[in-house]
MARSE-679763 format. One record per residue (C-alpha): residue in one letter; x, y, z; residue number from 1. Coordinates in nm, 2 decimals, decimal comma. Layout:
MARSE-679763
  res       x       y       z    n
    a       X       Y       Z  NUM
...
//
This chain:
MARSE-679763
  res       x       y       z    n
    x   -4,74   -4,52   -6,12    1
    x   -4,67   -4,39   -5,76    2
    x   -4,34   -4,37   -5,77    3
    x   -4,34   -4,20   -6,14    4
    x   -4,63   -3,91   -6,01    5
    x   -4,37   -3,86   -5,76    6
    x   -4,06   -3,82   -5,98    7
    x   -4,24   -3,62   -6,19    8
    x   -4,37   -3,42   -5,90    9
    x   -4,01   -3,38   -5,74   10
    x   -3,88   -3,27   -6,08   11
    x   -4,13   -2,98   -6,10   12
    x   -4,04   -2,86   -5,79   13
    x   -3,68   -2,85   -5,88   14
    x   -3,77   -2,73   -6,20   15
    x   -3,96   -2,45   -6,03   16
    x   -3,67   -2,35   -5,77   17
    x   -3,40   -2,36   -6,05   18
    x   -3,60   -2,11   -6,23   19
    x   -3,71   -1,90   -5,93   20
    x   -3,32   -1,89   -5,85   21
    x   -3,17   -1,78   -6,15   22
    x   -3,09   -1,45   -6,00   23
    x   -3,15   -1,22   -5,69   24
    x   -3,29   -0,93   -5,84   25
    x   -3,10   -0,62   -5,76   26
    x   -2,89   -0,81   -5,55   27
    x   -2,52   -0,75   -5,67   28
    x   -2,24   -0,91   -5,41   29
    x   -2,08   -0,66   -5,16   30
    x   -1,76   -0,72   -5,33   31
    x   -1,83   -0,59   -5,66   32
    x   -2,09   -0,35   -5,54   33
    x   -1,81   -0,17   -5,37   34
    x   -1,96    0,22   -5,31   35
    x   -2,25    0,13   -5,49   36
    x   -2,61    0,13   -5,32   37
    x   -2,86   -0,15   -5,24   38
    x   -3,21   -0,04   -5,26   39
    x   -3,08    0,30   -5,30   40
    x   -2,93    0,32   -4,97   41
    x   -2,69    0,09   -4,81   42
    x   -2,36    0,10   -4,88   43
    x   -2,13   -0,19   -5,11   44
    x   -1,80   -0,28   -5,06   45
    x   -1,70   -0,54   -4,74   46
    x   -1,53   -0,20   -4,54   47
    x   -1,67    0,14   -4,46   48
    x   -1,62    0,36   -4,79   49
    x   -1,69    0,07   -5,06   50
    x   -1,38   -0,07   -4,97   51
    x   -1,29   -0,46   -5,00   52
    x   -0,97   -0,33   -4,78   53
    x   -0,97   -0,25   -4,39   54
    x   -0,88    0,11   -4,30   55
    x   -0,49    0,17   -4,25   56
    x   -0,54    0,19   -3,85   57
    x   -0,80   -0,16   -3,87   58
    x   -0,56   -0,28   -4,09   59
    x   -0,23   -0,22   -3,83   60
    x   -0,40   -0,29   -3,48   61
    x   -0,46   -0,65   -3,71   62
    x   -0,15   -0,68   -3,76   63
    x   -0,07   -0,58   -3,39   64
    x   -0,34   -0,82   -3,28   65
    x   -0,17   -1,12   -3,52   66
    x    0,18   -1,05   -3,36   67
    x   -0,01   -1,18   -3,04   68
    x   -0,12   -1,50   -3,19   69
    x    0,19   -1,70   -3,07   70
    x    0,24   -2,07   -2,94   71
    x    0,09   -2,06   -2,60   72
    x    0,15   -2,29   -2,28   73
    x   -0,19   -2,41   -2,14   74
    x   -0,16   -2,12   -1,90   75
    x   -0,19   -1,90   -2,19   76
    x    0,22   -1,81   -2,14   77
    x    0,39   -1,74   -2,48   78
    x    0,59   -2,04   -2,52   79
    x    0,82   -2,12   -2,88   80
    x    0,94   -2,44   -2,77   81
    x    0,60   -2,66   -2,70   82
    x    0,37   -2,38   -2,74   83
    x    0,05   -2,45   -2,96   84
    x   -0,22   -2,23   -3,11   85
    x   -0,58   -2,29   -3,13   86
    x   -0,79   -2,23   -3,42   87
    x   -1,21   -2,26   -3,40   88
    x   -1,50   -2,24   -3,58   89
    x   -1,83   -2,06   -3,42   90
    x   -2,16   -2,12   -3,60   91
    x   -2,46   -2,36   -3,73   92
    x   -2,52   -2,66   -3,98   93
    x   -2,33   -2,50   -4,26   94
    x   -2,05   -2,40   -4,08   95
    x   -1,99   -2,72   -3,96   96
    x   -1,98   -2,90   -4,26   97
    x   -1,78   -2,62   -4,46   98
    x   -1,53   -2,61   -4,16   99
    x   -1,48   -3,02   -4,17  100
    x   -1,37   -3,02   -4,48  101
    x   -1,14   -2,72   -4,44  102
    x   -0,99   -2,87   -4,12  103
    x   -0,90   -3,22   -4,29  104
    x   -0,78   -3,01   -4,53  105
    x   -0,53   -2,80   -4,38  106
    x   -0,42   -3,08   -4,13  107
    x   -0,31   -3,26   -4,48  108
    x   -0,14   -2,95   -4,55  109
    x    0,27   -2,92   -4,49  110
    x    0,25   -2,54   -4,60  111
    x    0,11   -2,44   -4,32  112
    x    0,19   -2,34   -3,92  113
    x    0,20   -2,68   -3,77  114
    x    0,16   -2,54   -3,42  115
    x   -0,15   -2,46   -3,56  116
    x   -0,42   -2,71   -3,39  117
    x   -0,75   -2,64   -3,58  118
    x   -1,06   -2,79   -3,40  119
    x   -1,46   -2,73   -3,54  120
    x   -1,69   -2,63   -3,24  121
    x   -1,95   -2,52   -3,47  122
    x   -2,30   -2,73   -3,42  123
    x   -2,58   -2,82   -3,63  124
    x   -2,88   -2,59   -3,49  125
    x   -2,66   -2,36   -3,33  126
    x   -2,77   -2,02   -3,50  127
    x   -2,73   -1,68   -3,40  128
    x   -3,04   -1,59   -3,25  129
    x   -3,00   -1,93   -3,01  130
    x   -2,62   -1,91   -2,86  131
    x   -2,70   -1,53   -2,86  132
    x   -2,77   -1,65   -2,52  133
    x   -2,38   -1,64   -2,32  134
    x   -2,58   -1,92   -2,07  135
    x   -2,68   -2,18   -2,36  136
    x   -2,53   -2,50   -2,31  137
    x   -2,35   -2,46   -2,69  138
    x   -2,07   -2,27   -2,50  139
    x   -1,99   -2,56   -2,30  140
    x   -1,96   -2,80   -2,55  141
    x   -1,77   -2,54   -2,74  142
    x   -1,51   -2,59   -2,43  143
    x   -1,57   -2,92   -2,40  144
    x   -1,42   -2,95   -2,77  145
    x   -1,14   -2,75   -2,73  146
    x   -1,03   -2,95   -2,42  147
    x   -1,11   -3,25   -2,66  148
    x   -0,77   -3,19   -2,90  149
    x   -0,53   -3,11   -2,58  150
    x   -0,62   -2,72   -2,60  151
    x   -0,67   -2,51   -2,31  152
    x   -0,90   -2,18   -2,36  153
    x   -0,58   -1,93   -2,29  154
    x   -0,47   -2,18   -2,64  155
    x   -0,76   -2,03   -2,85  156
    x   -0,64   -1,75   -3,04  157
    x   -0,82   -1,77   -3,40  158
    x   -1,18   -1,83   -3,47  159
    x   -1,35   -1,82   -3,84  160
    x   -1,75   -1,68   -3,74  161
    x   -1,99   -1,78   -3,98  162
    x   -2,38   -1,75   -3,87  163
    x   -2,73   -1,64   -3,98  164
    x   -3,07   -1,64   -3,77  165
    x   -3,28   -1,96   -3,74  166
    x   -3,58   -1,82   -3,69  167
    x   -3,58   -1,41   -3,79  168
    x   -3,85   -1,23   -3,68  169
    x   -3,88   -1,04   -3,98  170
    x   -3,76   -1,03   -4,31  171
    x   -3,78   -0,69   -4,35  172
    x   -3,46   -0,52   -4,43  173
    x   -3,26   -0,35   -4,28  174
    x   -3,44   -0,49   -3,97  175
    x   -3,32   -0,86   -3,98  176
    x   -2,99   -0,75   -4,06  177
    x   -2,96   -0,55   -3,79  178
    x   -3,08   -0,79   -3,53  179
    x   -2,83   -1,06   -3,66  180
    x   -2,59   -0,82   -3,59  181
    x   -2,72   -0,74   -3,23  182
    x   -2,68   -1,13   -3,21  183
    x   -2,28   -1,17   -3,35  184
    x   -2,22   -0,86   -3,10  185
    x   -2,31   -1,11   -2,82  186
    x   -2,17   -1,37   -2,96  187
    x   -1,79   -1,24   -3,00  188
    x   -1,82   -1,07   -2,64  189
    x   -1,89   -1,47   -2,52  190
    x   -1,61   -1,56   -2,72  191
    x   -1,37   -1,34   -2,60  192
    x   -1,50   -1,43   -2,24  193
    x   -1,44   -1,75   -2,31  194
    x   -1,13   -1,77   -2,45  195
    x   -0,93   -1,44   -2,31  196
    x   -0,65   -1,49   -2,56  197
    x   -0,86   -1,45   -2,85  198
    x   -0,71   -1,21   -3,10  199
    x   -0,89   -1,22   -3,45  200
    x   -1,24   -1,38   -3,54  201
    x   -1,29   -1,41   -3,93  202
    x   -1,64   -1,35   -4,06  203
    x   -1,80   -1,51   -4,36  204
    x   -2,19   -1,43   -4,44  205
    x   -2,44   -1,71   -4,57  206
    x   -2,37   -1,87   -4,92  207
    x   -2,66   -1,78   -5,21  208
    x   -3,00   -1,91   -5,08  209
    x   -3,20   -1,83   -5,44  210
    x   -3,25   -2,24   -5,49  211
    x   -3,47   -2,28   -5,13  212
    x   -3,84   -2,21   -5,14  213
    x   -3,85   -2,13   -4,78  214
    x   -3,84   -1,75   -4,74  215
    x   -3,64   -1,75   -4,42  216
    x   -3,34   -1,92   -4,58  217
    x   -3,40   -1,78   -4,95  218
    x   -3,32   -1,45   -5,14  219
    x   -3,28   -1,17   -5,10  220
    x   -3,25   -1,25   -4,71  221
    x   -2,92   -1,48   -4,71  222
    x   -2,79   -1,17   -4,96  223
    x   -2,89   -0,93   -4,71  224
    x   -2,72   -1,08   -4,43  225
    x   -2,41   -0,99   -4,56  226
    x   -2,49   -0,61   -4,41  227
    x   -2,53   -0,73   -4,05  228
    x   -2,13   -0,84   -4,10  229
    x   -2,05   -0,57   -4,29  230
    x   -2,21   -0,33   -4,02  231
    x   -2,08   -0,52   -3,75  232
    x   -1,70   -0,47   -3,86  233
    x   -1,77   -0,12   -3,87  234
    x   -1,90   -0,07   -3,51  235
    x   -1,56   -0,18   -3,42  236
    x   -1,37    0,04   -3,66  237
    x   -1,60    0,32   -3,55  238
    x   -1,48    0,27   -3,19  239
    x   -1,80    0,04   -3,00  240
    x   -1,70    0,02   -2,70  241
    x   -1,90   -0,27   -2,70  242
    x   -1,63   -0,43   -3,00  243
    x   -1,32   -0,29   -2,79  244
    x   -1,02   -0,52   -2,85  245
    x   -0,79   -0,34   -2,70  246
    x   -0,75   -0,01   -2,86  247
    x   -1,01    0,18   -2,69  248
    x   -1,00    0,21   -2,28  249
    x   -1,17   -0,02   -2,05  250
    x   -1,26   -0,38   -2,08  251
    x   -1,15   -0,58   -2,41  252
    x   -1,47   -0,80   -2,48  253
    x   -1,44   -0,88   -2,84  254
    x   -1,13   -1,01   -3,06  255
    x   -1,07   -0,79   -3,30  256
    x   -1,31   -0,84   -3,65  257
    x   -1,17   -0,88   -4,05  258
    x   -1,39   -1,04   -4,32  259
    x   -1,24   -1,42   -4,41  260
    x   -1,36   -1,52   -4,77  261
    x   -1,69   -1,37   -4,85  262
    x   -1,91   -1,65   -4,95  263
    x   -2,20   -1,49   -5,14  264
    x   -2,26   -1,50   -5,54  265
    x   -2,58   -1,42   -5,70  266
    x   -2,66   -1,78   -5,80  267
    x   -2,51   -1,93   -6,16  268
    x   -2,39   -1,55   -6,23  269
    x   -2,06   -1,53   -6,20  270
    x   -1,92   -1,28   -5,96  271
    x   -1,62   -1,07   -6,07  272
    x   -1,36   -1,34   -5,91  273
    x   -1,59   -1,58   -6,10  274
    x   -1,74   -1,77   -5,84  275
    x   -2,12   -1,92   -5,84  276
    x   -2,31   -2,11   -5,67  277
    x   -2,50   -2,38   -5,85  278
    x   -2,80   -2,65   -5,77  279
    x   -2,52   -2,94   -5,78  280
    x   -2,31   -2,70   -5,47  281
    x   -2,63   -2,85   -5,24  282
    x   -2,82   -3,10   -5,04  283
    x   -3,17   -3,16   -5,15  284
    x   -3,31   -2,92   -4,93  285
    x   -3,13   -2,66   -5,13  286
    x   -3,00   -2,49   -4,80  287
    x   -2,73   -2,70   -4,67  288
    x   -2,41   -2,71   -4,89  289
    x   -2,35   -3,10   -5,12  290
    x   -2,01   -3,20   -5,08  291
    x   -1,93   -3,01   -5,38  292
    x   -2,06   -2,71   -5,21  293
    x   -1,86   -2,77   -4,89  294
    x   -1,54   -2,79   -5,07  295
    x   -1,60   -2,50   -5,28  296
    x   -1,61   -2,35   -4,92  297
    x   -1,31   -2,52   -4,78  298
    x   -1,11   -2,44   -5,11  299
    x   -1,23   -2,05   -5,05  300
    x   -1,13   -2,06   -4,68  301
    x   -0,79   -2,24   -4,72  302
    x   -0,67   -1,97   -4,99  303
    x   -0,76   -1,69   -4,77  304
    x   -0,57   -1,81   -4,50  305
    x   -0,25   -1,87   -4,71  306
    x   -0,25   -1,56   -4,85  307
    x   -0,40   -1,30   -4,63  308
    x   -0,15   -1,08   -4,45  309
    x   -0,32   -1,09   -4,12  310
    x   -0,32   -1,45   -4,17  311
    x    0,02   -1,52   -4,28  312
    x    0,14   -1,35   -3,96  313
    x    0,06   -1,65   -3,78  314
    x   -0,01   -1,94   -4,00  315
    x    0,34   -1,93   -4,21  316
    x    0,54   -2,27   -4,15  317
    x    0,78   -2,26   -3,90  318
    x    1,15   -2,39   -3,90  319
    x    1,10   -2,58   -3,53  320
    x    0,76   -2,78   -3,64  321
    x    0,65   -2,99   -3,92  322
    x    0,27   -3,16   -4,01  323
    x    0,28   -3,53   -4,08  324
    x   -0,08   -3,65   -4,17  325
    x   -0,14   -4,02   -4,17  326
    x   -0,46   -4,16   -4,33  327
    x   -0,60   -4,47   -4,17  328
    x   -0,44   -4,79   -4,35  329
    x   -0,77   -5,00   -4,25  330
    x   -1,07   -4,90   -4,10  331
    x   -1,38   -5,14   -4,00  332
    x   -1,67   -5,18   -3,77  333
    x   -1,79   -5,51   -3,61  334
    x   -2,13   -5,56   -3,50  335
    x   -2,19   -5,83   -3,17  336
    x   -2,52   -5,99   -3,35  337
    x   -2,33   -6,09   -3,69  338
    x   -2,02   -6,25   -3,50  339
    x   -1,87   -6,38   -3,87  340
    x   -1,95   -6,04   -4,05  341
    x   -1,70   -5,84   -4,20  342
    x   -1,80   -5,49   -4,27  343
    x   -1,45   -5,33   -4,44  344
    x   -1,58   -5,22   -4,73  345
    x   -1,87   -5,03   -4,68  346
    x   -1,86   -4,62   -4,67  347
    x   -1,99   -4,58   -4,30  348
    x   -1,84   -4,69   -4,00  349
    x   -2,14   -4,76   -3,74  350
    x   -2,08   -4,68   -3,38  351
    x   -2,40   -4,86   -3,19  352
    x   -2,54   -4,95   -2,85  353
    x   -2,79   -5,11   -2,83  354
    x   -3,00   -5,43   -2,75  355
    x   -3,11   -5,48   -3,16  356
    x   -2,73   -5,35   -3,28  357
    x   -2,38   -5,29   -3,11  358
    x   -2,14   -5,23   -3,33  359
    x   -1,77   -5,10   -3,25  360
    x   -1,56   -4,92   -3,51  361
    x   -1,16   -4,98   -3,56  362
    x   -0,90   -4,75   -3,68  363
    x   -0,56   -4,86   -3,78  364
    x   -0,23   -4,62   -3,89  365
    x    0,10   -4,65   -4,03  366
    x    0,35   -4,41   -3,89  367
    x    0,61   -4,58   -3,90  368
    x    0,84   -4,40   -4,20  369
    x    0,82   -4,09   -3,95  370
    x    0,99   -4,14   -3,60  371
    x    1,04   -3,75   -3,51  372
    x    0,95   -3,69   -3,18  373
    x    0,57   -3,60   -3,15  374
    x    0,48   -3,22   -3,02  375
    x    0,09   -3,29   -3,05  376
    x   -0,14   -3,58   -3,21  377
    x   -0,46   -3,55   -3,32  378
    x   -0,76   -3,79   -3,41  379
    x   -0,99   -3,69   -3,63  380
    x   -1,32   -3,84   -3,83  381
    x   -1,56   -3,72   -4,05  382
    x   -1,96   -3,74   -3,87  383
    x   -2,24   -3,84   -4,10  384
    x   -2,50   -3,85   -3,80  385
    x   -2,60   -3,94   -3,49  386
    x   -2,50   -3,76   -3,11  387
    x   -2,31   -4,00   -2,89  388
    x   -2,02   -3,91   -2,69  389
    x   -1,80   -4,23   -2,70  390
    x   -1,52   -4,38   -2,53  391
    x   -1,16   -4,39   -2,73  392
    x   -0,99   -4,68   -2,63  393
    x   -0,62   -4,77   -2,76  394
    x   -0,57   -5,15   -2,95  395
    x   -0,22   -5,31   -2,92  396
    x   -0,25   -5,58   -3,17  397
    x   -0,24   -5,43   -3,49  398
    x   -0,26   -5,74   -3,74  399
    x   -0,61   -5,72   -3,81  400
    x   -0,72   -5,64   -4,14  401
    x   -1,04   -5,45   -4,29  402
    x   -1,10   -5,73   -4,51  403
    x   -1,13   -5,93   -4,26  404
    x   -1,21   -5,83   -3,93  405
    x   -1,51   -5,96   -3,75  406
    x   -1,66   -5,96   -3,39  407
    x   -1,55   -6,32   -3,34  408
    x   -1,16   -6,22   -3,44  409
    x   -1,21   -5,86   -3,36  410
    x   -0,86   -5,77   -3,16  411
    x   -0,89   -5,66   -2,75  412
    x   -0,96   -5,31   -2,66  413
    x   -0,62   -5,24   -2,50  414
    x   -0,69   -4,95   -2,25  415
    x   -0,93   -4,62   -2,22  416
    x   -0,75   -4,34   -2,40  417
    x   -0,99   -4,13   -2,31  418
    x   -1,45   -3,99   -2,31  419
    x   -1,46   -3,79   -2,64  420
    x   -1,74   -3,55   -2,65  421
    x   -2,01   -3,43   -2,82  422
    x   -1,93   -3,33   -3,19  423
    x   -2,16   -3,20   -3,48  424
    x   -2,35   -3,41   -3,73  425
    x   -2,15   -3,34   -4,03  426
    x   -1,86   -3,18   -3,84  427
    x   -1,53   -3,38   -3,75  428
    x   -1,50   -3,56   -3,41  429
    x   -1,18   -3,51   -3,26  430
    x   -0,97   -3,70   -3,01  431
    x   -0,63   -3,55   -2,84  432
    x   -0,40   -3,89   -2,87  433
    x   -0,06   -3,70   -2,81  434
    x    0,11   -3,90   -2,50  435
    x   -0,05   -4,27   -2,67  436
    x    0,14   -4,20   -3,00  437
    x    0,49   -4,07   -2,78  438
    x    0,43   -4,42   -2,60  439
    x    0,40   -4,65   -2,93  440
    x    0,76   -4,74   -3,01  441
    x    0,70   -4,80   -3,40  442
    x    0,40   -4,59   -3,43  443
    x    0,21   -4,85   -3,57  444
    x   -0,14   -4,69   -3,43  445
    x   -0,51   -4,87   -3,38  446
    x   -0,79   -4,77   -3,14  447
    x   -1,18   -4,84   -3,12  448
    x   -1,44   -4,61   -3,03  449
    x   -1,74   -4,74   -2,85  450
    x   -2,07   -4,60   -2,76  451
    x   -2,27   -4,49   -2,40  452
    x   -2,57   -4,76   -2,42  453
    x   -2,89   -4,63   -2,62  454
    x   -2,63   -4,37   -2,85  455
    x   -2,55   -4,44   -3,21  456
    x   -2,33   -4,27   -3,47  457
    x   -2,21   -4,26   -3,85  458
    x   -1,85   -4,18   -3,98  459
    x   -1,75   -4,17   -4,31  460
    x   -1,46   -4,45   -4,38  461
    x   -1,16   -4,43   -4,61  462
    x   -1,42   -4,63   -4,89  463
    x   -1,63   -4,32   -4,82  464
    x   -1,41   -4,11   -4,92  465
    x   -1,30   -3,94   -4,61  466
    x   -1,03   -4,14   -4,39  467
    x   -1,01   -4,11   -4,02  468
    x   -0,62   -3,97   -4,04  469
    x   -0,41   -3,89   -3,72  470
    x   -0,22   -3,55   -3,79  471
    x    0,10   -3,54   -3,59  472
    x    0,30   -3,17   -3,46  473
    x    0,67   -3,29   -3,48  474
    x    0,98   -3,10   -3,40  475
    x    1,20   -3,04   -3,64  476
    x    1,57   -2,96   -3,48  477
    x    1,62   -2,64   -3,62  478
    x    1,93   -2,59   -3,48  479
    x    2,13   -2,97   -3,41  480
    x    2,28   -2,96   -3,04  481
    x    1,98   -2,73   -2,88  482
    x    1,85   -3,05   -2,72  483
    x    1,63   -2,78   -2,49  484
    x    1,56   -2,52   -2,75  485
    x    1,69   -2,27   -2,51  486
    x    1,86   -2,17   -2,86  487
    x    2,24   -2,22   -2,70  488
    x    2,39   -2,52   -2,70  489
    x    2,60   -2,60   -2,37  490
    x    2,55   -2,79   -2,06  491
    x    2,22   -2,78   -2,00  492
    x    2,13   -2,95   -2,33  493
    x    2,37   -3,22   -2,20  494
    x    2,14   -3,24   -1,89  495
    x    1,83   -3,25   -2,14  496
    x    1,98   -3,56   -2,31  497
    x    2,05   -3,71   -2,00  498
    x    1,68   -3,71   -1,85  499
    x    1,52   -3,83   -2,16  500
    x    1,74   -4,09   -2,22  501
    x    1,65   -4,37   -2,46  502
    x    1,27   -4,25   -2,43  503
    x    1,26   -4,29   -2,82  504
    x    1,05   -4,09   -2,96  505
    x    0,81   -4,02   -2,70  506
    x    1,06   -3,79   -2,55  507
    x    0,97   -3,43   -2,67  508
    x    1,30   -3,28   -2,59  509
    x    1,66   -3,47   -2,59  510
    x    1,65   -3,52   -2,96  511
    x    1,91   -3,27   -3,07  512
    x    2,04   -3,50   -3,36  513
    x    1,71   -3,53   -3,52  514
    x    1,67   -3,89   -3,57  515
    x    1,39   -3,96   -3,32  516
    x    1,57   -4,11   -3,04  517
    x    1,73   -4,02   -2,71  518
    x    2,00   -4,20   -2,66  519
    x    2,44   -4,14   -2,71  520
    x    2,43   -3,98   -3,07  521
    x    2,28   -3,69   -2,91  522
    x    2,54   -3,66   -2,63  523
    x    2,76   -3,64   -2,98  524
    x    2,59   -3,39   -3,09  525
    x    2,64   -3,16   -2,83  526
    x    2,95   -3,20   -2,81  527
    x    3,03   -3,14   -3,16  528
    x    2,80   -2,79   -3,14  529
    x    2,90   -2,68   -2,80  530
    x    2,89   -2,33   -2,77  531
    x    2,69   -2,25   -3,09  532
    x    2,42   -1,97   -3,07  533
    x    2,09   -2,07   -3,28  534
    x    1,89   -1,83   -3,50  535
    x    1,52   -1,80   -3,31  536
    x    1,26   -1,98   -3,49  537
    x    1,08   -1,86   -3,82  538
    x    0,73   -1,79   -3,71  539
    x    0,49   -1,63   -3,52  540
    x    0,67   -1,34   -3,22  541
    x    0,72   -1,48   -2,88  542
    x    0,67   -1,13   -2,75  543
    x    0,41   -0,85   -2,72  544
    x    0,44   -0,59   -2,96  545
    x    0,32   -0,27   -2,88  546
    x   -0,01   -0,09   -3,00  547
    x    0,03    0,09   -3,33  548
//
């Protein structure tokens, strides 16, 4: 009887927030409002005017800011040949999730700007009002994270922003609105302080809120949030000194500021673009996106940047590079107090340390069809909970099986790749793993992850639905003979054979007949080119364009 008064009574209560969320009254999103008014008063549109478009001088300083984005040398140098580009998220809970799913995403995704390294820094908890703050410890696990995937902060050149207020201390509009946009004012100046070649930061404002109860995450507040972006954008374009990325004079403290996709629909109503949000698009608590919700965000996200023309300036494939994204084969976890226990099938991989439970997860990939040598590498799993900051350790033996691996046949941790930090619940842990894959002759990969005594965490497993992959950066010869990529083929490609000879493909340069080895073909190759002149590489400028 219990346990039906309580279905009964969770059905009323989702019953009575379906209802209550039908509709934001008067609430129409900015997109299709365009120059029409909210409450009589405040603008549409996502621009100044009722515009979804930037201004014509917005719109060409981003375009002057996107010819910046360029692979960069950890110094922050423009560099074509092993340059690399970071990409970020900023923000809370949602962002997190919504960004994981974009970022597994995109690193399965061949269409895209392999130099390109895409890392989520976003946090559960981590709203406006708290890393407001430039001295909150957020920021340094935001750098922590970034050094994580092999990035320098002179490497960070893209950020998507999405955030909302934790705790507002009103919901009177516009007076929320406008201190959530005092707080993303603070936020992109710590950014850009943080990460001085920061060019463009992306917004996106909250997702519909109708189905919550609770009145600081509900409607028409998570609507009305919307305005502190919309108002923030248009400090910059109306020449803040406080937003100045470079067009105004005196210190650049903010990247410059465009809407990404604009999340917001008024609940089960379509929108003009017919999007909706429905109670299936979230988590119980009706705030934080279900998995259909976060791909509905990650599908949203990953259009935008394939298609917008700030975008496409830097995140177009490029002749020199190519993605090759390698789900795990097996993955397991063993557990020291059931020795004979084989835990392959199960959705979760545990990570545990503890007296009551240590449990250690494994990770096994084939890249063995793909022998190009290997710009970048990156490990990456899904979190389902938990906060450790394990160890990444590599495993030679590779003939273990998930259907059968135990702790009493468990292979030997190898060696210490290397202390992975802190990632978000819900977010993606990520591992730089470049210089272990260039060492693995077949590229036949395993490691283990184990946990600082007292710390637990969850992934999600390939039964889960999720595989752990391992996205590899490799170089594509554009131009056969340019063993240097000095784009001339002569005698100093002959010297660039010469010192990375027979490194196989852990050698990033020497390659110049594209089949993954170092060794006397490419000497051939040379020869046969000598004295050809190659086109520069599609993508992104190497230099600085000048200001509109």
């Amino acid at each position: 009887m219990n346990a039906l008064l309580k279905l009964v009574a969770l059905s009323l209560v989702l019953h009575a927030s379906l209802a209550r969320a039908q509709t934001c009254p008067g609430c129409v999103p900015l997109n299709d409002l365009g120059a029409g008014l909210y409450l009589g008063a405040h603008q549409g549109g996502m621009y100044p005017g009722g515009s979804n478009n930037p201004p014509a001088l917005h719109s060409a300083d981003a375009a002057w800011q996107a010819g910046l984005v360029t692979p960069r040398a950890p110094s922050g140098l423009p560099d074509t040949r092993n340059g690399l580009i970071g990409f970020i998220s900023v923000g809370m809970s949602n962002t997190t999730q919504e960004f994981a799913v974009f970022e597994r995403q995109e690193d399965h995704n061949t269409a895209r700007n392999a130099r390109v390294v895409i890392v989520d820094t976003a946090e559960g908890g981590m709203s406006a009002d708290v890393i407001s703050d430039p001295a909150h410890p957020y920021w340094t696990r935001v750098l922590d994270r970034v050094a994580s995937v092999g990035l320098s902060p002179q490497q960070v050149q893209v950020a998507w922003l999405k955030q909302a207020q934790g705790a507002p201390t009103t919901t009177d509009f516009p007076d929320h609105a406008l201190d959530l946009k005092s707080d993303l004012i603070a936020i992109v100046q710590q950014m850009r302080a943080l990460f001085p070649n920061l060019r463009l930061c992306f917004v996106s404002s909250r997702i519909y809120g109708g189905y919550s109860t609770n009145p600081l995450r509900s409607e028409p507040l998570s609507y009305e949030t919307g305005f502190a972006f919309k108002w923030l954008i248009e400090d910059q374009i109306n020449a803040d000194p406080a937003l100045n990325y470079g067009r105004l004079p005196g210190p650049v403290n903010s990247p410059l500021l465009l809407w990404g996709p604009y999340l917001w629909a008024n609940g089960s109503t379509p929108r003009a673009d017919g999007l909706t949000w429905d109670a299936t698009d979230y988590e119980p608590d009706f705030v934080h996106p279900s998995l259909a919700g976060e791909q509905k965000v990650a599908d949203l996200l990953s259009g935008f940047f394939a298609s917008d023309p700030t975008a496409i300036l830097w995140n177009s494939p490029r002749a020199d590079t190519a993605l090759v994204a390698l789900d795990a084969t097996d993955d397991a976890f063993v557990r020291t107090q059931a020795p004979g226990a084989n835990f392959g099938a199960v959705p979760t991989l545990s990570l545990a340390n503890s007296q009551a439970q240590t449990d250690t997860p494994f990770l096994r990939f084939d890249g063995s069809s793909d022998l190009r040598p290997v710009l970048h590498a990156k490990l990456a799993l899904r979190n389902q909970g938990g906060q450790p900051t394990p160890d990444l350790y590599r495993v030679e033996d590779t003939s273990w099986s998930e259907a059968s691996i135990t702790f009493a046949s468990a292979p030997a941790l190898t060696s210490f790749v290397r202390a992975v930090p802190h990632f978000s619940g819900g977010g993606t842990t990520a591992a730089d793993v470049t210089l272990d894959v260039r060492s693995d002759p077949d590229r036949t990969l395993a490691y283990a992850f184990t946990a600082p005594p007292g710390q637990f965490r969850t992934f999600v497993s390939k039964e889960g639905g999720e595989a752990p992959w391992v996205v590899l950066m490799t170089r594509l010869p554009y131009c056969l003979g340019d063993a240097n990529g000095d784009l001339t083929v002569d005698f100093d490609d002959i010297s660039t054979v010469l010192s990375e000879w027979l490194e196989g493909p852990s050698a990033p340069l020497g390659d110049a007949d594209a089949d993954g080895f170092v060794d006397f073909s490419d000497i051939t190759m040379v020869l046969v080119r000598w004295g050809s002149t190659c086109p520069p590489p599609a993508g992104p400028p190497a230099g600085q364009p000048a200001l509109p």
